[in-house]
N, C-alpha and C positions, 0 to 999 in steps of 0.2 A: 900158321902154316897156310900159304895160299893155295888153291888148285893147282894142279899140275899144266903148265902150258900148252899149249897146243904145238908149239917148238921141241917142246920136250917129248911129248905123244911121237911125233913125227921121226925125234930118232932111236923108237924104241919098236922090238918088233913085238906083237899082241897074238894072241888067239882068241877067236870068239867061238861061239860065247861066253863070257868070261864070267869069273865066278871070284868074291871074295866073303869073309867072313869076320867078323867082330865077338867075342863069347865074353861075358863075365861070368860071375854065380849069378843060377838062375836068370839069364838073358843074354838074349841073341840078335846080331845082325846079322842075315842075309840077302849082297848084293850081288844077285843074276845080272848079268850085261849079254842083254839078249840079242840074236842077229833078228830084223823084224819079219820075220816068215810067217804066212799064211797057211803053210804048207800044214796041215793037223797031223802026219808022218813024218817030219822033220827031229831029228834024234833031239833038239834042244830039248823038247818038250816032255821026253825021257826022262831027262838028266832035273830037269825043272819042276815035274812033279814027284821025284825022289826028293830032292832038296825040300819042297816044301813040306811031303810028311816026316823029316824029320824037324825042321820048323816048330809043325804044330803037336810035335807030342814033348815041346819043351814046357816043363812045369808053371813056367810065369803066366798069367791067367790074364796077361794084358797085352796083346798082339795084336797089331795092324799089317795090312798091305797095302805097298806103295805101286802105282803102276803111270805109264807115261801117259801123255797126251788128252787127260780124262777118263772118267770111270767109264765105261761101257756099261749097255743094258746086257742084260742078264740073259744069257741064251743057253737053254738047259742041254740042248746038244751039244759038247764040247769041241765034236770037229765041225759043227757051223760057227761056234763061237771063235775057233783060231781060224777057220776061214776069211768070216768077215771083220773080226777084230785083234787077230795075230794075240800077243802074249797078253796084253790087256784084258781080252776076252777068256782069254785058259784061265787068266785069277783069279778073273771074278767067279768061274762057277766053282774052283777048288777053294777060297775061301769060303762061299758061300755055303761049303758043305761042312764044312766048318767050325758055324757063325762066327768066320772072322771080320772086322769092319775092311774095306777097302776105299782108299781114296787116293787122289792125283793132286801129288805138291808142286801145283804148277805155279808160278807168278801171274798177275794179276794181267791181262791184255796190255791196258791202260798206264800201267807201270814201264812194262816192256819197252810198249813204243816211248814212251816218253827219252825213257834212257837213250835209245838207237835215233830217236829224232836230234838229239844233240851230235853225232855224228854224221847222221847218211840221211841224203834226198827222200822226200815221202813216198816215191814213184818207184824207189830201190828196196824200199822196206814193204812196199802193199808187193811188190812180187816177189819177194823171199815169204810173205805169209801164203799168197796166192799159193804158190808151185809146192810147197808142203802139201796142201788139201788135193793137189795134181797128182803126187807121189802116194799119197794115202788111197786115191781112187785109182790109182794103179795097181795095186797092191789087193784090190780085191781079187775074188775070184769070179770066173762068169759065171752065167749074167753078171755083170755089173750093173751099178744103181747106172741111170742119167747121166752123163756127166756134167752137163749144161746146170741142173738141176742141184744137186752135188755140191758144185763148185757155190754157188749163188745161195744158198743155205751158211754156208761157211762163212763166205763173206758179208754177209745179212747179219750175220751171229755177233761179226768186229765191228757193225755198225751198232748193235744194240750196245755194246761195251762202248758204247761212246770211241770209236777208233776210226771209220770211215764215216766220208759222209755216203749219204743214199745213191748218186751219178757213180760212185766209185765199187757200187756192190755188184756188177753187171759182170758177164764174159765177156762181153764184146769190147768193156772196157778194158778190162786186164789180156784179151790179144793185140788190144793198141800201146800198150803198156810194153808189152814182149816185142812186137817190132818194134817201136821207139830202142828198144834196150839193146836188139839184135839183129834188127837189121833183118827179117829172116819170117816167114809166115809160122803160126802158133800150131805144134799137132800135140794134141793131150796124150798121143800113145808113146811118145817118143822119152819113155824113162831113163834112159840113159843120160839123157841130157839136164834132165829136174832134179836128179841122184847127183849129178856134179856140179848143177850153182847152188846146191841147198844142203852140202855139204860145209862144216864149220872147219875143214881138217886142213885142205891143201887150198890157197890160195890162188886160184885162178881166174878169177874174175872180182868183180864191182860185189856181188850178189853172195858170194863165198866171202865176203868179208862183215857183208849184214848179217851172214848167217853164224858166223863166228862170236861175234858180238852178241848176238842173240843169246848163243849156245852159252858162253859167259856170265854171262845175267843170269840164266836159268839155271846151271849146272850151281851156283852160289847158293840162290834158294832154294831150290831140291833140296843141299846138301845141308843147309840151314834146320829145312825143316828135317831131316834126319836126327839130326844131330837131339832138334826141341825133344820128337819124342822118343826119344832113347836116355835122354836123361829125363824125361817123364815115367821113365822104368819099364815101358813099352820091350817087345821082343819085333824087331821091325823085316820083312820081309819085302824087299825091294827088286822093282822089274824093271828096268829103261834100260835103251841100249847100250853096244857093249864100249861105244867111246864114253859115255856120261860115268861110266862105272870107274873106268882105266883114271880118268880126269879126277872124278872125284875122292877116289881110294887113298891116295896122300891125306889130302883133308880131313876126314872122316877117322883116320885110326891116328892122325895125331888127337884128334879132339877127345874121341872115346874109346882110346886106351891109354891113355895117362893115368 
């Protein structure tokens, strides 16, 4: 059973955040498809901390949680933690009250690019990684870190993964990179626009097409690794947004409800 297409996503209507569920004897999946809010009064997080104590009073003595984009450090306030790291940060300190393990089944940088480099220009793919870490630093609350600062961490991070070279980790590199692409001077505040080329969904540009590709790649092995540790006898409690959820749901209940 493949993922669900992104053609097919498109002619269906969704509500977020979306919620599905997998059950055998003794063990459980639960996939939250979260909308990525900051907001620590945001009703998801209601609804997401219900789910999870009923999660953890299920008998199987083997549960993990899955969360997007890396684990986060551990911030014992839970509304600075959904502040500065949205649902990522709620996990970790409701697992951790817990002793549940948490991790992030992401693919490997170096993997990623490889695949996307067989389709798309280098200069398309360092700015669909770029304007992600754009949308992330939007996405705080104020203060905000740096963003100069921020940005240049990030992409320091895909040189150590062996992915950029060093002239390529700069800002002032990746706003020569935004004009080349657009034509148009680079504003970091301007989310509306970094939400719509770093979007996988509607195809409207060069960059919404690296991002789709991306999103494909990732949404396989997320679903991959679901799948390993739920037939490891694991009870898996999964957070990533609510298209990875919609995408993945097909795949995931053919595999493990047969």
């Amino acid at each position: 059973m493949p993922m669900m297409s992104y053609d097919e996503y498109l002619s269906q209507k969704h509500q977020f955040p979306y919620f599905f569920s997998i059950k055998k004897p003794n063990q459980i999946l639960y996939y939250f498809g979260e909308i990525h809010s900051v907001d620590p009064d945001d009703q998801q997080y209601v609804t997401m901390r219900k789910l999870f104590e009923e999660f953890s009073a299920n008998s199987n003595p083997k549960k993990i949680v899955m969360v997007e984009g890396g684990v986060p450090s551990f911030i014992k306030d839970i509304n600075l933690a959904v502040s500065q790291h949205s649902a990522p940060g709620f996990m970790v300190v409701l697992a951790a009250d817990k002793s549940i393990p948490v991790i992030s089944p992401e693919p490997n940088r170096a993997y990623e690019l490889k695949e996307l480099q067989k389709e798309f220009p280098r200069q398309e793919i360092q700015y669909y990684y770029f304007i992600r870490s754009v949308l992330q630093w939007n996405r705080y609350s104020e203060p905000k870190p740096d963003f100069k600062t921020y940005v240049e961490e990030r992409l320091k991070s895909s040189k150590n993964e062996g992915v950029w070279d060093v002239a390529e980790t700069s800002l002032d590199y990746m706003k020569k990179v935004h004009e080349t692409l657009f034509q148009e001077p680079f504003d970091e505040y301007n989310q509306q626009f970094f939400a719509k080329n770093a979007s996988p969904v509607r195809l409207l540009g060069k960059i919404n097409e690296v991002a789709r590709r991306s999103s494909e790649i990732r949404d396989k092995y997320i679903a991959d690794q679901i799948v390993k540790y739920f037939q490891e006898g694991y009870s898996v409690f999964v957070v990533y947004g609510g298209t990875h959820a919609v995408v993945q749901e097909p795949y995931l209940k053919e595999l493990l409800e047969s």
